[in-house]
Structure formats: C-alpha cells, structure tokens
C-alpha positions, 0 to 999 in steps of 0.5 A: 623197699625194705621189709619194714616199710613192707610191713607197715605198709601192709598194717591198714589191711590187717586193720581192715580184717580186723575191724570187718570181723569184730565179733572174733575181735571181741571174743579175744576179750575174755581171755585178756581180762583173765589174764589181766586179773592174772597179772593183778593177782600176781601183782599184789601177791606179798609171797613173790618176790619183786624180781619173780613178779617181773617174770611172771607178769612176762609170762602172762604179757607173752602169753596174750601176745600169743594169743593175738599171734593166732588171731593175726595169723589166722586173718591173714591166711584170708585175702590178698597175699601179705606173705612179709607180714604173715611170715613175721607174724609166725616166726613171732609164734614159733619163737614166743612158745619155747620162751614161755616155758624157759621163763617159767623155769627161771621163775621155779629156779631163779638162781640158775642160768640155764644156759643150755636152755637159752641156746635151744630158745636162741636157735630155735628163733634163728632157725625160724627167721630163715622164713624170711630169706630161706625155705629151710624152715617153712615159707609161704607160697604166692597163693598164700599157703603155708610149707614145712621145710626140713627144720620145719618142727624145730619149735616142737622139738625144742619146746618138748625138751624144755617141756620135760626139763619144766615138769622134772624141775617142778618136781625137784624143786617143790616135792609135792607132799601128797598127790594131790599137790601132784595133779596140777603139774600133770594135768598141765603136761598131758594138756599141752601134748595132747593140744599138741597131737589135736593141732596135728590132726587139723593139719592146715585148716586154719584157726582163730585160736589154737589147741596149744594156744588155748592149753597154754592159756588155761596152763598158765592160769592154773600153774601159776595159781599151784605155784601161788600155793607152793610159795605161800606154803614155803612162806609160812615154813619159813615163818614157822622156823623163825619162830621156832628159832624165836621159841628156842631163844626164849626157852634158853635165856642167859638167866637159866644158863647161867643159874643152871651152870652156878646151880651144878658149880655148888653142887659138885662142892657138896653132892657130885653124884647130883651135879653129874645127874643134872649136867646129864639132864642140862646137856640133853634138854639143850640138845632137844631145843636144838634138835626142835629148830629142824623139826617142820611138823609136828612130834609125838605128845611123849616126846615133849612130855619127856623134854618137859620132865628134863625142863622141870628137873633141873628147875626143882633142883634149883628151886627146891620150894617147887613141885611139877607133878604129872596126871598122863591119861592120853598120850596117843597124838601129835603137836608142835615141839616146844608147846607143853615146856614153855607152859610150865616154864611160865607157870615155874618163872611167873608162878609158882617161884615166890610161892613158899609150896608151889604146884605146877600139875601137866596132865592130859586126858581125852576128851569128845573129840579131842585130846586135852592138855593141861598145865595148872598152877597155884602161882601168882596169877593175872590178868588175862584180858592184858594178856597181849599187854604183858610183853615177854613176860608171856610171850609163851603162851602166845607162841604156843597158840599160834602154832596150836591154831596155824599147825594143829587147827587146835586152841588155846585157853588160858583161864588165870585168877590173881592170887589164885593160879593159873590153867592153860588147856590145849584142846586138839582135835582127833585124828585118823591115821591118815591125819585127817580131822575126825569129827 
C-alpha cells in the first residue's frame, strides 16, 4: 500500500473528529473571516501592485492553512494511531512557517532573488520530509507520541534567521521616519520570539492553536495593515514629485526662456553690467527650480521668498511697466517650495502685464493662529467660480492648493474681481518645534 492510498484512507477519520468536535471547528471561524477581509482589503487596495497582490494574498492563504495545520495536528494526537497522516500533517507545519517569512521578504524587496533564503526554506522542508523515512528529524511513536530527533529544531533555527533578516530588511527599506512608525515591526518581532519561548514552556501538551500560530496571525494582520501605510505614503511621494516635476515645468515655459535669453541678448548691446546682472539672476532662478524637484518636504518661507525676488527681477527687467513690492512681517515658518513664485507668476502673466502701472504686492503677516500669505494684484481679474474651467491658465494656483492642503494641512483662497485684481491668501496653521499643529 503506498503512503497516498494510507492517507486517504485515513480522511474519514479525520472527518469523524472533526465533525464529533464542531464547536472547536467553528471557533476556527473568526480567524478565516479576519483573514478573509485581510485578502479583500489587499485586494481592492490601488497602493499594491498586481504581482505584490498575488504574494500577499499567498501570505494570508498559507497563514490559515497553518491555522488548520494545528487544528488537524492537534486532533490527531487523539484516538487511534494515524501516525502517516499525523507526520505529513506536521511536516506541512514546520515547512509552511519559514515560507511565510521568506514571502514577506520578497513583498518588502520584490526585485531580489533571495536565494540564500530559498536554500534555507528548501533544506529546512527536506530535512523535515525525513519524518517519513528517518528518525533524523522527529517520528511518531506506535502510541502516537511525538520525538525530537538531532535536526529536530531545524525549523526554529531557520526561521529565526529569516526572522532577523525580515526585521533588518523592514528597516532598510522603509526607514521609518519617527518612532513611532518603528513600533509595529518590533511589536511583531518580540511577539513572535516570545510565542516562541511559551510553546516551549508547554512542552508536549497538546494545542488546538498554538502560541506561534496565533502570533503569526495577529502579526500578520497588523504587518500588513504598516506595510499598507508605507506604500500609501511612498505613493503619494511619488505623486508629489511628479508634481513638482509638473510645478517645475509650468514655472520654466519656452516663452520665459526664450524672452529671457532675447531680453539679456539686448542688453549686452546697450548695458552689459545689466545683462551680466540678469544672466547671474536667470542662472540661479533656474537652479532652485531644479534644485526644488529633490526637495520631499517642505523649506523655509525665506528661501521661496528669495526665488520669488530672483522670479520678479528679471520680470521687471523685461516689463519695465511692472512693480513687485514686498510687506514681510512673518517669516518664521515652513511650506512647500514653489508655492509664493507661481502666484506672482500669474499675477505678472495673467494680470498685471496690459496694465500701463501694474502692482503685484507679496506680504505676510501672523495671524490668530496662523501665518498668512498673500499675493495681490491690480491685473485684469476673473472669474472664480470658472477657476477649474481656465485650464493652464491657472494651473498655478491649483497646484499651489493642493500641496498647501495635502502637505501643510493649510488653505487656499483666492478672491478676484474682473477688472479690479486679484488676492490669493495662504493661511497656514501654527507650528510647535516639534511640527505638531498648535491650536
């Protein structure tokens, strides 16, 4: 008879347990229906990719089958002998738990092959299939009690190292930014050795559900909840360089290169002290809008009012019908580059130009509770209610709120009347040291 006819053979007594005992069956419900919601959140989550979906959905499929291991395992150390059934029930167990970790690895570092890590995974499942040929390992007795062989700690060993490399790599990869991002990788590590230590203490006294088991669970929720976290905030990281990418664009179009260069060609002919003075300013406004697309967070006030001055310059150079002036009273605070200059860029482009005197004031104050910022025009106007309708036109000023609101918890207002001018407000909200929101 071969082992697989022996194992089928023994499925109607394991259905016989399972059935007699069925309100330890249904007390497996809970978990699969935490599990369950696991792989749907996974699954309608837009911040993992489709193959990363696939291994996490595998995490948690391997994670309830480890659940039922126990269950299975621990019903068959009751009754009759089923030592074929019992064996290949474990061996599955003390394979499966390495693999989890390794799979959580590839999820955190996708691109590498891990091979070192497949190896360990790979030995540690044939040493544990000697079971079934070998007392190497481990091998149950004719009164159905379980012995440790020499290699019989081969799964702990090895899923301790992988547990060391999963909780280094975490680090690595993620950086947590505050401590507090740092606490869930801990809490997961010191629950799993300590699961660890309490199975130990239990020694052969059997268990529906072990301590690992049930630390794996709870880990895996709470892990994979951290690592939605993480990739929703690499997203939008990703989505705010592309916008300042997109900001940087806008700031530097063809027609302000090219009437910048044709605006310093004339004046080397007539003034080349001037032309000299405006190529120093043109070079260096270019480098802080390139400068800008590494910036992640936000800078100080000071220094966008400084590319904001470099901005006007040169404008009023070209457009000698044009006035930027300055009313500083606050400068202690932060916000996202590019925020103040594109302002005054629509107020000069869209504003201010066809005015034979046109006024563009920047000024800031501090309010109750709040810093305020604000640009002012005497321009053309318009309509603000077609504010979304304008397209490029104002794609500033749109740009400006969102990184106000998204990065800065802060607003935006613009108030415009046709052939009056216009007044866009910033109102950020005050800051502690530690750049908590003071209310």
């Amino acid at each position: 008879m071969t082992l697989i006819q022996t194992a089928v053979m023994s499925a109607p007594g394991l259905h016989d347990f399972i059935k007699a005992n069925y309100l330890e069956t249904l007390a497996l419900f809970p978990t699969a229906a935490l599990l369950l919601l696991l792989v749907f959140i996974i699954s309608v989550s837009r911040y993992f990719r489709a193959e990363l979906k696939r291994t996490m959905q595998l995490i948690v499929i391997l994670v309830f089958s480890l659940v039922l291991q126990n269950y299975l395992e621990y019903r068959l150390t009751e009754g009759q002998v089923r030592w074929l059934a019992r064996t290949l029930v474990a061996v599955y167990g003390y394979a499966v738990r390495p693999l989890i970790l390794l799979l959580f690895m590839k999820v955190i570092a996708p691109e590498r092959r891990f091979g070192w890590a497949w190896a360990l995974v790979g030995v540690n499942a044939a040493v544990n299939l000697t079971a079934l040929f070998s007392h190497i390992c481990f091998w149950i007795d004719e009164n159905n009690h379980w012995h440790g062989g020499p290699l019989n700690k081969i799964c702990l060993y090895v899923s301790v190292i992988l547990l060391v490399g999963w909780f280094v790599l975490t680090l690595r990869v993620f950086r947590p930014q505050t401590r507090k991002e740092t606490w869930v990788p801990v809490l997961v590590f010191g629950m799993i050795l300590g699961s660890i230590v309490l199975d130990r203490n239990v020694g052969l006294m059997p268990q529906p559900v072990t301590y690992l088991t049930l630390a794996v669970v709870i880990s895996c929720v709470a892990y994979t909840i951290w690592l939605f976290l993480q990739f929703a905030r690499e997203h939008e990281q990703a989505l705010m360089a592309e916008q300042r990418i997109q900001i940087m664009m806008t700031q530097i179009q063809p027609h302000f290169l090219y009437n910048t260069i044709a605006t310093i060609r004339a004046l080397c002919r007539r003034d080349a002290d001037k032309a000299g003075e405006v190529t120093e300013k043109f070079g260096e406004y270019l480098r802080r809008n390139m400068a800008s697309l590494d910036i992640v967070g936000l800078i100080p006030f000071r220094k966008e009012l400084e590319h904001t001055r470099l901005y006007a310059e040169i404008e009023m150079v070209r457009f000698e019908n044009i006035r930027v002036e300055y009313d500083i009273q606050d400068e202690s605070f932060d916000l996202p580059p590019l925020t103040v200059q594109p302002l005054v860029e629509n107020a000069i482009r869209h504003g201010v130009r066809i005015r034979e005197k046109g006024l563009v004031r920047v000024s800031s104050r501090r309010g109750e509770g709040c810093h305020v910022v604000e640009v002012w025009d005497n321009g053309t106007g318009f309509d603000t209610s077609k504010l979304e309708a304008l397209g490029s036109a104002h794609i500033g000023i749109r740009n400006v709120r969102e990184r106000i609101e998204t990065m800065c918890g802060g607003e935006v207002k613009v108030d415009s009347q046709i052939g009056a001018g216009t007044r866009v407000t910033i109102t950020l909200p005050l800051r502690d040291d530690a750049g908590e929101v003071h209310v």
